[in-house]
N, C-alpha and C positions, 0 to 999 in steps of 0.2 A: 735887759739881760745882756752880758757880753759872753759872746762867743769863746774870747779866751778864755774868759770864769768857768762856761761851759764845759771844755776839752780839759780845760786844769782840774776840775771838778770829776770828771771820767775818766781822768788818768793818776789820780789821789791812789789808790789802792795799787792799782799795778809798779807803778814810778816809786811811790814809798820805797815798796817789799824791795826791789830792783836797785835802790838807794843804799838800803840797810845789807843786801848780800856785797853793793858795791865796795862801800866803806870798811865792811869786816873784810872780804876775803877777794873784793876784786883784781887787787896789785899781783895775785898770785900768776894771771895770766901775763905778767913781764916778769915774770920771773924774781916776784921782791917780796917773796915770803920768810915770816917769821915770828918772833914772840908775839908781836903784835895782835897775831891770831888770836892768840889766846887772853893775852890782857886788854883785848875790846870785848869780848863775851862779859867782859863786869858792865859795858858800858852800856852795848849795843840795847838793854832790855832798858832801860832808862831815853834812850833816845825813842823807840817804838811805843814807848807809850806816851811819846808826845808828837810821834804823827797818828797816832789814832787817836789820841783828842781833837786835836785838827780836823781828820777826818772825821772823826763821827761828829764834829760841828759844824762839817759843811756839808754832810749829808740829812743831816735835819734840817738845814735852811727851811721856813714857811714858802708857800710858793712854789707853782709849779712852772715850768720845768725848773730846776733846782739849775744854780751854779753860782760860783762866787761873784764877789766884785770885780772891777778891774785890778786896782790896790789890793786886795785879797791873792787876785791870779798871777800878780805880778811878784809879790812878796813869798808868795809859795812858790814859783821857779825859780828865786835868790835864794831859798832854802837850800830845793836839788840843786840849781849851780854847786851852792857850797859844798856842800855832802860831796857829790861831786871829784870836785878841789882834794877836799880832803882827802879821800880813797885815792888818787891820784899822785900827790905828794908828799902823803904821808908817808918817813924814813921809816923802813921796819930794819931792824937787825937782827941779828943771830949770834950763833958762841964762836964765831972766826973770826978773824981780823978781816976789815973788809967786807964786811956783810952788810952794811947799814947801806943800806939803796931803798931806792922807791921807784914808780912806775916811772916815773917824770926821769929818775938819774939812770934808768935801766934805757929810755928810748932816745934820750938827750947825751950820755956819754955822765961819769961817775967821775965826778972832782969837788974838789971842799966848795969851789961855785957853786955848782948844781944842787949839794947837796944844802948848804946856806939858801938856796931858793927856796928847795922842801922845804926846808924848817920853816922860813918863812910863811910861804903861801901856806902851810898846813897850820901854823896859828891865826894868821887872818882869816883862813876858811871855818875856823873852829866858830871863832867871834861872830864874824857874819853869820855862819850859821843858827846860832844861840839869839843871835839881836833879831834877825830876822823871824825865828820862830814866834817871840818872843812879841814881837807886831802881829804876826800873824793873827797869834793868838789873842791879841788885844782890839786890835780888827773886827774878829768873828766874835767875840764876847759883846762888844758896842753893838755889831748891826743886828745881833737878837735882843739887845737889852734895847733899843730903840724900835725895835717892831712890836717890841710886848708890853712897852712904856705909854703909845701911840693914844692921844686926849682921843676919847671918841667924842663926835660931833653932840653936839646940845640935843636932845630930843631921843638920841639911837640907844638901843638896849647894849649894856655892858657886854662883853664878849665872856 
């Protein structure tokens, strides 16, 4: 069992929820609100239901004490990283001129650089995000499909 699988495994449910407020509405505390709000409420219930399949695949794990792999724990913090990233850089705008900032152009200073960063780093965090789930998910599907596959021994009763 690894420890980090452990904590990553115990912090699955809080970190998600904490992800998914950060992503929609976190940037609001640098002051970079806006439509955004509102056009991630299409998204936001599409993303939560692919950290609670996550989640309730790593809480079924056989085996006691429960927690992930290390590959598992590590690719589910490249998730939050990203998520992350993204609440962080992503440009929200509004109906003024001048309105398109994000947390990153609100603490770093607002110019067509900073804001060319967002954009950037907020589609590579998307991607990452997506790829990474994406292992995650194929990760957690393998290590039960290989615990429930497992030859029993010559002689022993079928499970």
């Amino acid at each position: 069992m690894s420890s980090l699988g452990r904590v990553v495994l115990l912090l699955m449910i809080p970190v998600n929820l904490f992800m998914l407020a950060w992503v929609w509405f976190g940037r609001i505390f640098f002051g970079a609100g806006g439509w955004f709000l509102l056009i991630l409420l299409y998204v936001l219930p599409f993303v939560l239901v692919a950290l609670v399949i996550t989640t309730v695949l790593g809480f079924t794990l056989s085996g006691r004490p429960r927690a992930l792999t290390r590959s598992q724990a590590i690719v589910h913090l490249v998730v939050w990283a990203a998520m992350f990233a993204f609440g962080f850089f992503l440009v929200d705008f509004g109906d003024m001129e001048d309105s398109d900032v994000s947390a990153f152009t609100q603490v770093v200073g607002r110019n067509d650089v900073t804001l060319s960063i967002s954009w950037t780093v907020t589609a590579i965090s998307t991607v990452v995000a997506v790829v990474a789930w994406i292992v995650l998910l194929v990760l957690m599907l393998a290590q039960r499909r290989n615990r429930t596959t497992q030859p029993t021994p010559y002689g022993a009763p079928a499970a």
